[in-house]
MDTraj code that builds the backbone (N, CA, C; nanometers):
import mdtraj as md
import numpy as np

residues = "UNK UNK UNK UNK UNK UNK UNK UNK UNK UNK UNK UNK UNK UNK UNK UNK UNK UNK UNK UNK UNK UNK UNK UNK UNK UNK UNK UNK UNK UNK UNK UNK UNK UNK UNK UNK UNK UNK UNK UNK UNK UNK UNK UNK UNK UNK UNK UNK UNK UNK UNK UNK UNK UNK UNK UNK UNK UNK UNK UNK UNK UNK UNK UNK UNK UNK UNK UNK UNK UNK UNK UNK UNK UNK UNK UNK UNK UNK UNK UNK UNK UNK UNK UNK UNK UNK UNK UNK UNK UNK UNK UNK UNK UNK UNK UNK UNK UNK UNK UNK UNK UNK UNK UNK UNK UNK UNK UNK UNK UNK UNK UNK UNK UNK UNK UNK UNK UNK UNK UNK UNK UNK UNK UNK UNK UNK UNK UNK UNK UNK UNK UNK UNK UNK UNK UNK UNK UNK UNK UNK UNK UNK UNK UNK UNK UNK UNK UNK UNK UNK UNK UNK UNK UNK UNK UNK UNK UNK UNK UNK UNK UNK UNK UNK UNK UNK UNK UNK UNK UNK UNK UNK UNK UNK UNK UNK UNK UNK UNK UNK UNK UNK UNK UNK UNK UNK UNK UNK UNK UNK".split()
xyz = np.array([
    [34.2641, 10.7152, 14.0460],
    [34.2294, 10.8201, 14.1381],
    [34.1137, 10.9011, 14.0803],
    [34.0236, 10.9308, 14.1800],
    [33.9245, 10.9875, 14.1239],
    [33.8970, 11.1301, 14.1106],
    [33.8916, 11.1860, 14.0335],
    [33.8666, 11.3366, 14.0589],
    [33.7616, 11.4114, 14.0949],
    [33.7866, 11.5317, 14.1788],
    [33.6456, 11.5960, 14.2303],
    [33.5864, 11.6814, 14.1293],
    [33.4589, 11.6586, 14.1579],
    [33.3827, 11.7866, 14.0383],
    [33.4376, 11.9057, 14.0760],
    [33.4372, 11.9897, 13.9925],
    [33.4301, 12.1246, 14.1137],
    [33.3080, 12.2117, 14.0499],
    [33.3133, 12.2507, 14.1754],
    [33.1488, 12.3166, 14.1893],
    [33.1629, 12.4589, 14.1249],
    [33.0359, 12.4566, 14.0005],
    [32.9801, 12.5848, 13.9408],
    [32.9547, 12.6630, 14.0220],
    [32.9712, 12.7883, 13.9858],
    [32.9251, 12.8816, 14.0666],
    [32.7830, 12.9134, 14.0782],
    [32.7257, 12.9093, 14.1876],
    [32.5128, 12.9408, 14.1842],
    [32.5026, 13.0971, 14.0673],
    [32.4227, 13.0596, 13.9646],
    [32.3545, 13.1781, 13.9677],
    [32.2904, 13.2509, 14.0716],
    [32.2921, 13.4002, 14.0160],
    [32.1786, 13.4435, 14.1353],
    [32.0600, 13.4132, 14.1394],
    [31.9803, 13.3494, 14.1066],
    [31.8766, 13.3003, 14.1398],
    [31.8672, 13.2118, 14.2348],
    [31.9996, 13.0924, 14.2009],
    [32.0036, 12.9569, 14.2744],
    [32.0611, 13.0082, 14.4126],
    [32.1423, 13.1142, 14.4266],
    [32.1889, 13.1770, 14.5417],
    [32.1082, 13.2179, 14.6225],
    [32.0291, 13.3292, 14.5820],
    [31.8952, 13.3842, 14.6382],
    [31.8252, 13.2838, 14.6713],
    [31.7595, 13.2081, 14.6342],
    [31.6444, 13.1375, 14.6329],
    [31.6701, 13.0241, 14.7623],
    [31.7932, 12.9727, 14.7803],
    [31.8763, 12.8668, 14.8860],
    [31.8363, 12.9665, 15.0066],
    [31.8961, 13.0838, 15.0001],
    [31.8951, 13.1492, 15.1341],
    [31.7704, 13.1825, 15.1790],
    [31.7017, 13.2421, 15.0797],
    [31.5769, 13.2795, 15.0860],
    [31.5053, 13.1387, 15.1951],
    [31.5467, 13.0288, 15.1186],
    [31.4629, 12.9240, 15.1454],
    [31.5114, 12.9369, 15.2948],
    [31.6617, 12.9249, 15.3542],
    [31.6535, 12.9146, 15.4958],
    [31.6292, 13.0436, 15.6289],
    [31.6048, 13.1386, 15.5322],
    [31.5603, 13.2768, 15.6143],
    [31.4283, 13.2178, 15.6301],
    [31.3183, 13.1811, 15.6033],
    [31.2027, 13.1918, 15.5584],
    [31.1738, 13.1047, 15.6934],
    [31.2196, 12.9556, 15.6575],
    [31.2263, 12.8066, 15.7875],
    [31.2851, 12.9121, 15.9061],
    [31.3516, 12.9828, 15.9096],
    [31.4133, 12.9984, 16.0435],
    [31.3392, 13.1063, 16.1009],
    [31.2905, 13.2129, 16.0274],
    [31.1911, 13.2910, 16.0462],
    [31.0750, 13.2626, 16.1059],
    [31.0284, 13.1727, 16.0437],
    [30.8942, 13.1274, 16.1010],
    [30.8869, 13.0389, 16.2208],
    [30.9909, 13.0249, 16.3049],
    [31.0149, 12.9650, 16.4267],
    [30.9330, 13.0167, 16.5259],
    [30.9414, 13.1515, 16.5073],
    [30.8960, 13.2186, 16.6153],
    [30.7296, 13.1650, 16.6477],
    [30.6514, 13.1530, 16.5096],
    [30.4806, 13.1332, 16.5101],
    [30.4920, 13.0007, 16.5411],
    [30.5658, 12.8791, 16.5785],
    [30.5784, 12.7532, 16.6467],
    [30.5802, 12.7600, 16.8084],
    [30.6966, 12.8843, 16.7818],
    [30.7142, 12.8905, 16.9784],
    [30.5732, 12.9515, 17.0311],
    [30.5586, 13.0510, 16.9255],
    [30.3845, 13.1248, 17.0053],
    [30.2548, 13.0028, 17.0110],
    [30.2911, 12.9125, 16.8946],
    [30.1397, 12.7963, 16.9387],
    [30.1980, 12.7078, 17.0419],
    [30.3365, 12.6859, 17.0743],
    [30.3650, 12.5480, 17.1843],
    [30.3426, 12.6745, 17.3255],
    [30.3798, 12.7594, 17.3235],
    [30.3468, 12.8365, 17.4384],
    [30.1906, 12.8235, 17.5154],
    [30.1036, 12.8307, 17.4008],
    [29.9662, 12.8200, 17.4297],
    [29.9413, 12.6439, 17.4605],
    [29.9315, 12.6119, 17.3749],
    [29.9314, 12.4211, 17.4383],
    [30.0236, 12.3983, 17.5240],
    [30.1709, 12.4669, 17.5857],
    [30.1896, 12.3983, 17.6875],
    [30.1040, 12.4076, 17.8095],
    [30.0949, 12.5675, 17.8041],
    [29.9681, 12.5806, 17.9219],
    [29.8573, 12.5006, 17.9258],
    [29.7755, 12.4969, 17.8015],
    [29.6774, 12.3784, 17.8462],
    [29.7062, 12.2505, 17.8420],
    [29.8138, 12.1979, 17.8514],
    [29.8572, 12.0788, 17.8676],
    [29.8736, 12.0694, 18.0384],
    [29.9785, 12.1483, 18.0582],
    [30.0366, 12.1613, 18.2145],
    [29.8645, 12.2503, 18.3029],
    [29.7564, 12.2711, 18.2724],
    [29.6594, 12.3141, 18.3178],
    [29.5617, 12.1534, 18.3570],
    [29.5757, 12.0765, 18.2074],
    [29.5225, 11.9636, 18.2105],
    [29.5539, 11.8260, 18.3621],
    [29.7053, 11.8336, 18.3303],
    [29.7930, 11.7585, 18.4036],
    [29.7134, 11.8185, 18.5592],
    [29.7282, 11.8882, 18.5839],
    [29.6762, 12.0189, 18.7086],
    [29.5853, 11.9189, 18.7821],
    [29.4829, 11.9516, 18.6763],
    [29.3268, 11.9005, 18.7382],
    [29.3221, 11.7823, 18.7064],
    [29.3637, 11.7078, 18.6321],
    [29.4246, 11.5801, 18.7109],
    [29.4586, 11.5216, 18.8285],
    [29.5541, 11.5723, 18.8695],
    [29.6698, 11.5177, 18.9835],
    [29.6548, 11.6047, 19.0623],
    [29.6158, 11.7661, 19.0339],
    [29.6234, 11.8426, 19.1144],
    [29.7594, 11.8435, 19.1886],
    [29.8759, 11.8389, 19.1547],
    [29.9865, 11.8930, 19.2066],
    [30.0601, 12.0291, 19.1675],
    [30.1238, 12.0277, 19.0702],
    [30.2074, 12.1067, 19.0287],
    [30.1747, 12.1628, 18.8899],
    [30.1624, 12.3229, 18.8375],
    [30.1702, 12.3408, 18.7529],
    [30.2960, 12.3676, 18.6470],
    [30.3123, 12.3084, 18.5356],
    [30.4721, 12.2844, 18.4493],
    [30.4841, 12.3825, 18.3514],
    [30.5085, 12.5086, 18.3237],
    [30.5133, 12.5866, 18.2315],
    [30.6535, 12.5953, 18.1438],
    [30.7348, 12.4925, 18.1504],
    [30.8247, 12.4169, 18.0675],
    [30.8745, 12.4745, 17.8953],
    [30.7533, 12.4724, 17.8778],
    [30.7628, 12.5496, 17.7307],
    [30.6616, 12.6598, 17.7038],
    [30.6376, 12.7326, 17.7612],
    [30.5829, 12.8308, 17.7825],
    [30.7017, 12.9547, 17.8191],
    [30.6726, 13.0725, 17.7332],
    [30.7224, 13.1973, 17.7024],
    [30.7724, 13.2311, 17.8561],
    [30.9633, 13.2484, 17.8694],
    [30.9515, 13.3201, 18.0191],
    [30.8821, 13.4050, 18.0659],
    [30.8260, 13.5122, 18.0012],
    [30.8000, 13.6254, 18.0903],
    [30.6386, 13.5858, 18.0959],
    [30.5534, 13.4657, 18.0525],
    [30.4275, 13.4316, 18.0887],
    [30.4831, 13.3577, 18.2151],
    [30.5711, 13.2703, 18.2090],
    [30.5943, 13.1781, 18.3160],
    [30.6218, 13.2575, 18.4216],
    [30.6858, 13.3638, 18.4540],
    [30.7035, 13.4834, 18.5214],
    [30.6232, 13.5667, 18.5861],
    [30.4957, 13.5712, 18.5020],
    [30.3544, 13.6532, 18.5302],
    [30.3262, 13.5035, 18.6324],
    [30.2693, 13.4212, 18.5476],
    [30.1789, 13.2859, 18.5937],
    [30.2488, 13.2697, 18.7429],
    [30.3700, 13.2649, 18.7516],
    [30.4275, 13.2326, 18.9093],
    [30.4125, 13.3090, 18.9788],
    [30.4146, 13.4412, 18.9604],
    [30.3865, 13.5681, 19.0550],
    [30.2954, 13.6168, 19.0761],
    [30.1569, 13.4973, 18.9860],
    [30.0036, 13.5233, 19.0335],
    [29.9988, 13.4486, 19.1323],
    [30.0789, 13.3398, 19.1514],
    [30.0293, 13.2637, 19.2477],
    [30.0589, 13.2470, 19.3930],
    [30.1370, 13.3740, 19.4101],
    [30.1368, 13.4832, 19.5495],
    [30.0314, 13.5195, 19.5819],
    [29.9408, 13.5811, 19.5338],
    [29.8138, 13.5829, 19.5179],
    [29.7407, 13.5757, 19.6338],
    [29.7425, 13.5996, 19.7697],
    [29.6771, 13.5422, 19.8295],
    [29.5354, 13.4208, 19.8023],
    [29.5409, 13.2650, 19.8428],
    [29.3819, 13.2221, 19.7932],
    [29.3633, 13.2036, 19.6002],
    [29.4577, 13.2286, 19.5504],
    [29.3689, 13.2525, 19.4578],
    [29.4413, 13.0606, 19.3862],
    [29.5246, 12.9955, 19.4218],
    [29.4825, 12.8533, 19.3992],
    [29.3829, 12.7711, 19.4635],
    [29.3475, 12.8434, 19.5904],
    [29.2304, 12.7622, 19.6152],
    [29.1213, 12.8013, 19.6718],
    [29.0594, 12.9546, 19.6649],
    [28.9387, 12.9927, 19.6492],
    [28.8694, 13.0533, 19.4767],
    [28.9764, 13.1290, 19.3992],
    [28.9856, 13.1313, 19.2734],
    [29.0418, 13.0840, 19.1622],
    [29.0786, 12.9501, 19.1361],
    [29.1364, 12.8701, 19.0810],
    [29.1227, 12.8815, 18.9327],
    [28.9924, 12.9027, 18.9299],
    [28.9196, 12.9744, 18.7729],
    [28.9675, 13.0391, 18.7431],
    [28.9494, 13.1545, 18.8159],
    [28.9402, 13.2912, 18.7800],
    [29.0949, 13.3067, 18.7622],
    [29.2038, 13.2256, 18.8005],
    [29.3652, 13.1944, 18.7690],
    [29.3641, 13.0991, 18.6379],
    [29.2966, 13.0560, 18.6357],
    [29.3178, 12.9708, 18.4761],
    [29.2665, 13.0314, 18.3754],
    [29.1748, 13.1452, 18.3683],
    [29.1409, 13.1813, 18.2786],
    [29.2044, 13.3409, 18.2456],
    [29.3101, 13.3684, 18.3773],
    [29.3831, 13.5058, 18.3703],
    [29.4638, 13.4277, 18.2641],
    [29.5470, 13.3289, 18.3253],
    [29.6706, 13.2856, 18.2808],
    [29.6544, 13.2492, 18.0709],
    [29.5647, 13.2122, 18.0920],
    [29.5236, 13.1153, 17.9164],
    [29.5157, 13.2683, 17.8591],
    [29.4295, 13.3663, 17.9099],
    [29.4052, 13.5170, 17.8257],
    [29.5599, 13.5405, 17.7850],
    [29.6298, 13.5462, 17.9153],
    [29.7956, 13.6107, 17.8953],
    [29.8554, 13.4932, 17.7954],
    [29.8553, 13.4567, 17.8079],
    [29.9008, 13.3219, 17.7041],
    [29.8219, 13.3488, 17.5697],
    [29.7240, 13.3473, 17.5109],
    [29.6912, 13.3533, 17.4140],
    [29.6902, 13.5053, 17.3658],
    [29.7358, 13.6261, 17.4084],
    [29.7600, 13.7481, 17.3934],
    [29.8955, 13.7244, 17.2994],
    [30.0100, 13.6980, 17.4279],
    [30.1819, 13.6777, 17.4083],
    [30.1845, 13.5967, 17.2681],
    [30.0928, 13.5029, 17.2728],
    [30.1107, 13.4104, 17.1952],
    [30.0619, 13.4537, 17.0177],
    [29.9413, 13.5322, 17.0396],
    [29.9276, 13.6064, 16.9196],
    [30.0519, 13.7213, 16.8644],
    [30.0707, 13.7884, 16.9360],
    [30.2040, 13.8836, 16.9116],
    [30.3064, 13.8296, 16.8718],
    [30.3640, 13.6915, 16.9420],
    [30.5006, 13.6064, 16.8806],
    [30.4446, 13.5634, 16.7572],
    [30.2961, 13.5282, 16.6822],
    [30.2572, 13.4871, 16.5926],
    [30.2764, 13.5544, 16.4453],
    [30.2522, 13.7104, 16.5088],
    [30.2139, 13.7879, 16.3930],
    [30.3664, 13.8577, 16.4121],
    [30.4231, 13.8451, 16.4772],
    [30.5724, 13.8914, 16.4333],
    [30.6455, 13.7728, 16.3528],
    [30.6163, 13.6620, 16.3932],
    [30.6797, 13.5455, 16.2914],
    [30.6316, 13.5957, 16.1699],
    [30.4817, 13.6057, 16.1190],
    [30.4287, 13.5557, 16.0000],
    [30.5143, 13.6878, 15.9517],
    [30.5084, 13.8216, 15.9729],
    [30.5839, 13.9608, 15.9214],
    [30.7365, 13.9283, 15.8920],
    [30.8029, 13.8753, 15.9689],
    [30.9278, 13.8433, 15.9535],
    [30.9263, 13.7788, 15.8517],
    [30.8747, 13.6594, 15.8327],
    [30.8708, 13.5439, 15.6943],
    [30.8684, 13.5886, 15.5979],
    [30.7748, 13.7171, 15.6037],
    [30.7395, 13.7806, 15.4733],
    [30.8810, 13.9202, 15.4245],
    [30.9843, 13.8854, 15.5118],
    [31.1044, 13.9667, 15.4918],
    [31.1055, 14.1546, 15.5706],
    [31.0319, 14.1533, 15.6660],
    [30.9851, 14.2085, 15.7092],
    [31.0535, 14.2995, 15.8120],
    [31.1707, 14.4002, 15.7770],
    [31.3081, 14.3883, 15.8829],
    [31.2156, 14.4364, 15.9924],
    [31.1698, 14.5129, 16.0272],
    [31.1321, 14.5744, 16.1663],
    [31.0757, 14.4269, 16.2375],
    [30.9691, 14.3670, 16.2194],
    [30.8834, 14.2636, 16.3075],
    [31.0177, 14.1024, 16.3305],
    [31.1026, 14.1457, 16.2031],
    [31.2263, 14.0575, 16.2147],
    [31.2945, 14.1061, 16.3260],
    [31.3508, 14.1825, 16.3475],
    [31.4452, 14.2411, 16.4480],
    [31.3707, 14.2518, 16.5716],
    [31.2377, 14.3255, 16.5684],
    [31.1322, 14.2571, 16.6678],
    [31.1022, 14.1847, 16.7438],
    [31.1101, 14.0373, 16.6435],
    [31.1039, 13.9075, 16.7174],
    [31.2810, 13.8494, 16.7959],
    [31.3570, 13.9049, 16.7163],
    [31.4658, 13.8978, 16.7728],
    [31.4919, 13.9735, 16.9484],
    [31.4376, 14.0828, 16.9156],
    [31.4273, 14.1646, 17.0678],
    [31.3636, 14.1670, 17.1916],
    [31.2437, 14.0657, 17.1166],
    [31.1233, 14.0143, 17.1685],
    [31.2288, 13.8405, 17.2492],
    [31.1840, 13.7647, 17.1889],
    [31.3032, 13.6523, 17.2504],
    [31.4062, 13.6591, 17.2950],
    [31.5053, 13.7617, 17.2695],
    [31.6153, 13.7554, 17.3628],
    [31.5773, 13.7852, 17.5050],
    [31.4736, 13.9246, 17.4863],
    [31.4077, 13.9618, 17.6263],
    [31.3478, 13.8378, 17.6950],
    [31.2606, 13.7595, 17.6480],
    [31.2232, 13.6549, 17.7375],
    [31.2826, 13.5704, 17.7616],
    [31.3846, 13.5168, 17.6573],
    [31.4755, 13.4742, 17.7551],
    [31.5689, 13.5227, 17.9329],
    [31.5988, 13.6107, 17.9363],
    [31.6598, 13.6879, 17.9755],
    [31.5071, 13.7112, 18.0957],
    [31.4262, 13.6546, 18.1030],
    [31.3190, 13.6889, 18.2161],
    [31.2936, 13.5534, 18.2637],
    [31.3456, 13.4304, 18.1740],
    [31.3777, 13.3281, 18.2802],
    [31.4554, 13.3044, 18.4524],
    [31.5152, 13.4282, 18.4319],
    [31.6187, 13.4410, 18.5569],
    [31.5217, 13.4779, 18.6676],
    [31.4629, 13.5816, 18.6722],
    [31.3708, 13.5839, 18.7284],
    [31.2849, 13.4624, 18.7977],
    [31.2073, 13.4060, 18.7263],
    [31.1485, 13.2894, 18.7921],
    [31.2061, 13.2183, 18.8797],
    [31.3054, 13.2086, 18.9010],
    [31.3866, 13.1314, 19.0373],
    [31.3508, 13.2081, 19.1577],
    [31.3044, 13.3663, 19.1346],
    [31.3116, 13.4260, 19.2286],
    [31.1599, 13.3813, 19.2966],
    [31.0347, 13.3455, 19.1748],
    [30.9245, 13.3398, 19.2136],
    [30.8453, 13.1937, 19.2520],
    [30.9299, 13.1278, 19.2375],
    [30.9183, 12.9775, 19.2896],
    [30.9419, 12.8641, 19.1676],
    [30.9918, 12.8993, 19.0828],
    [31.0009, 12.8414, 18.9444],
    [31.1277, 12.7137, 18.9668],
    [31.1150, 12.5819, 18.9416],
    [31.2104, 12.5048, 18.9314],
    [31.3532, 12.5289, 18.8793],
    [31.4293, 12.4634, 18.9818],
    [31.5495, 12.4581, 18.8970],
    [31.5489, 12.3783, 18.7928],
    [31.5246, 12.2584, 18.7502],
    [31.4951, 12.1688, 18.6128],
    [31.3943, 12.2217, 18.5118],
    [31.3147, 12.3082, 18.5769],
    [31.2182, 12.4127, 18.5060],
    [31.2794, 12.5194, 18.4554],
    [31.3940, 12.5947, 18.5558],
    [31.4547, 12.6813, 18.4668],
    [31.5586, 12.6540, 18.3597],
    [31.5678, 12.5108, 18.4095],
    [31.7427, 12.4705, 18.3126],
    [31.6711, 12.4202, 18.1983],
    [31.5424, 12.3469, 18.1842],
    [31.4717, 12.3007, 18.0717],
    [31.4305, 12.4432, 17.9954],
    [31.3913, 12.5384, 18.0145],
    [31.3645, 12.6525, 17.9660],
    [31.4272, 12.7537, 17.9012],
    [31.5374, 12.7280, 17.9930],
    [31.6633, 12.8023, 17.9080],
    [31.7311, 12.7414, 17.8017],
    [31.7637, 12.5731, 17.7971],
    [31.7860, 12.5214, 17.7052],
    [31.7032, 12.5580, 17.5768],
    [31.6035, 12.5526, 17.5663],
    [31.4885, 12.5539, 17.4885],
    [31.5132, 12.6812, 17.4365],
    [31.5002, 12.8311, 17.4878],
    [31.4991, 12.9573, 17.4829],
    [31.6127, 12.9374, 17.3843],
    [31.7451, 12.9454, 17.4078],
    [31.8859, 12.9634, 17.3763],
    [31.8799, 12.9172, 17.2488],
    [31.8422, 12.7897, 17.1961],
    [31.8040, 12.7246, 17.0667],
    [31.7299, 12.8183, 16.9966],
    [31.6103, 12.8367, 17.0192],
    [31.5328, 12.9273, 16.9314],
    [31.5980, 13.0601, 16.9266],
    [31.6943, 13.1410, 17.0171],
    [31.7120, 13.2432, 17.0186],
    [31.8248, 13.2710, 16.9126],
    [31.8756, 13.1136, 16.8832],
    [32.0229, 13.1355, 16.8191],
    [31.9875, 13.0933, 16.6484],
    [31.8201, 13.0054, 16.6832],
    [31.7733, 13.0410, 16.5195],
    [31.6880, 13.1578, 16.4599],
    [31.6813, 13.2222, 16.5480],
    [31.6268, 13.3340, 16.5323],
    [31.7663, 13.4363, 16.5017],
    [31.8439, 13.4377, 16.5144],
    [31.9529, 13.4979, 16.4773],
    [32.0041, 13.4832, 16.3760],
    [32.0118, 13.3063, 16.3355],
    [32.0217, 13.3103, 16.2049],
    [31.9412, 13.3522, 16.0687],
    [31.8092, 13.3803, 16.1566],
    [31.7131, 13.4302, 16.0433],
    [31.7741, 13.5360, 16.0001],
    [31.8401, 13.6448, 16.1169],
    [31.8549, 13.7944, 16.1147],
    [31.9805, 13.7784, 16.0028],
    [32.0107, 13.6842, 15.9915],
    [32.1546, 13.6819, 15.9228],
    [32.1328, 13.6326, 15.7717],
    [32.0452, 13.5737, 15.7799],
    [32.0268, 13.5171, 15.6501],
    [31.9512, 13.6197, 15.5742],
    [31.8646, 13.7167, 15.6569],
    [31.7946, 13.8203, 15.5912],
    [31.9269, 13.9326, 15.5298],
    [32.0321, 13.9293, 15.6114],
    [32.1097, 14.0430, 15.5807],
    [32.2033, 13.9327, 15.4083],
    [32.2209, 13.8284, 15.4526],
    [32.2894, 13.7526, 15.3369],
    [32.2219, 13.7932, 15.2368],
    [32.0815, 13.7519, 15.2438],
    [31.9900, 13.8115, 15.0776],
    [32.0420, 13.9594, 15.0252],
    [32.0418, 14.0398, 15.1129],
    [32.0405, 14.1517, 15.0633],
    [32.2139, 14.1563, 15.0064],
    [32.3423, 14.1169, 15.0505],
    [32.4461, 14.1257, 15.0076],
    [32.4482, 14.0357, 14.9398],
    [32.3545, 13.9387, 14.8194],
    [32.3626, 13.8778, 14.7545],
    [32.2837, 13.9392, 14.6251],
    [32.1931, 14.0430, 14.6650],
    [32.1495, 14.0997, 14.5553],
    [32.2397, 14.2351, 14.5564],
    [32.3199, 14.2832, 14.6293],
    [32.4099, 14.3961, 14.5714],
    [32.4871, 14.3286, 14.5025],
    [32.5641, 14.2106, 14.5360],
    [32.6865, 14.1343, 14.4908],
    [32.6557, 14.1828, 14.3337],
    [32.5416, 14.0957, 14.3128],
    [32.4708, 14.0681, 14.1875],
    [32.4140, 14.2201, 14.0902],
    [32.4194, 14.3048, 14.1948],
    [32.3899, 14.4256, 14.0929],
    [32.2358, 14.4645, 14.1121],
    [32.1208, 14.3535, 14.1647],
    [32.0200, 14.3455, 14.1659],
    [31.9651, 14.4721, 14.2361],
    [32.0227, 14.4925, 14.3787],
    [31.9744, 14.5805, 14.4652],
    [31.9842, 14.6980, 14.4196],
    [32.0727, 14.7287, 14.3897],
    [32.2090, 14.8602, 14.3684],
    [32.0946, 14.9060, 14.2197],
    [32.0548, 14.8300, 14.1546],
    [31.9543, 14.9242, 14.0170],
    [31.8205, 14.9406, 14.0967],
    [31.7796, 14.8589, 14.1724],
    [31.6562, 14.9005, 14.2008],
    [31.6261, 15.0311, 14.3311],
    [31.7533, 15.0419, 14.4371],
    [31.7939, 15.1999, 14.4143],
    [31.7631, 15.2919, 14.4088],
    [31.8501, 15.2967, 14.2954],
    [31.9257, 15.3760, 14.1904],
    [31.7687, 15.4194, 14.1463],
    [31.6483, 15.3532, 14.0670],
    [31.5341, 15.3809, 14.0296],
    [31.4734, 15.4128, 14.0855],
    [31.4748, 15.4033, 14.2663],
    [31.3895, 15.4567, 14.3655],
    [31.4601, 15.5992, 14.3598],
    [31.5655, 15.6248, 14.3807],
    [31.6265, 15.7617, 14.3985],
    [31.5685, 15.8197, 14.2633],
    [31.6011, 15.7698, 14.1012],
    [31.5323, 15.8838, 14.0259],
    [31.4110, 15.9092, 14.0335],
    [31.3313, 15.8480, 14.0674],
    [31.1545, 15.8733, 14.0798],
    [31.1699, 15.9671, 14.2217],
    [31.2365, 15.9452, 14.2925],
    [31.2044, 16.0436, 14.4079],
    [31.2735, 16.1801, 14.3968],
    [31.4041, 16.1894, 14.2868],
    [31.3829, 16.3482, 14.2734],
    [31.3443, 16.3945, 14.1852],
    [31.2541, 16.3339, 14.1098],
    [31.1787, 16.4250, 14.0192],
    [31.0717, 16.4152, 14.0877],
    [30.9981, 16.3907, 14.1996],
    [30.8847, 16.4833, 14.3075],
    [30.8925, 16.5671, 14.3273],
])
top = md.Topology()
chain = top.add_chain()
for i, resn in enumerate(residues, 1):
    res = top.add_residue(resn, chain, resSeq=i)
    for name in ("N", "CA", "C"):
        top.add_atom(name, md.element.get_by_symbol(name[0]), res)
traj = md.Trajectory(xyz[None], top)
């Protein structure tokens, strides 16, 4: 019969450094969703003038997909300003898309506010998928979207969690709790 190892306990380093490693991957999700947001549009823009049927905003940010559908009430403006709609839509897209960017890269960098941010930021757009049904948005468009949303929203949560793990891994350890402790004496002798 064979016996099991049993497992050493991680230093704190090896502890820290594991989590660290999956706060960091899960963190930076967000600056993936902000570049597929922008290429889906010019993908589903491409497809467009192609075939000229249908535009697919599939993986594109709800509340752009939300704007983009409720431009196209618009009186005319798919087919006397068609431009002047592709180049609203790509601006709003590459705006949204910078903001989900630079809240990822802040978050990565352990960043609680732009962390919690991006968390508040994605749940909201999720949550503006509902909407689009109202504005002509597919049902397989909304069910593909929400799938998609819900995933990122629930690794984006784990970022939020893994950020809070670090920190109860350096009190565990004593780490946090001195450095503190050294912020408090330097600040009352100001």
């Amino acid at each position: 019969m064979k016996q099991k190892k049993k497992k050493e306990p991680l230093s704190y380093k090896e502890e820290h450094n594991r989590t660290l490693e999956r706060f960091r991957k899960s963190s930076r999700l967000l600056i993936w969703a902000g570049a597929l947001n922008v290429i889906s549009l010019l993908v589903s823009i491409i497809q467009f003038v192609i075939d000229g049927e249908t535009l697919y905003f599939y993986f594109c940010f709800g509340s752009n997909d939300l704007i983009f559908r409720s431009l196209m009430h618009v009186p005319d403006i798919l087919n006397k300003f068609i431009a002047l709609y592709f180049v609203i839509i790509v601006i709003i897209a590459l705006a949204t898309s910078a903001g989900a960017i630079l809240l990822g890269v802040f978050a990565s960098q352990g960043k609680k506010k732009p962390l919690l941010g991006s968390l508040i930021f994605y749940a909201i757009d999720t949550l503006l998928i509902i909407p689009c049904a109202f504005v002509g948005e597919s049902y397989i468009s909304i069910l593909l979207m929400s799938v998609i949303h819900v995933a990122i929203l629930f690794i984006i949560i784990f970022a939020v969690y893994e950020y809070y793990k670090i920190i109860e891994i350096a009190k565990r350890y004593g780490v946090l709790k001195q450095s503190i402790e050294s912020e408090e004496k330097e600040n009352a002798s100001i």
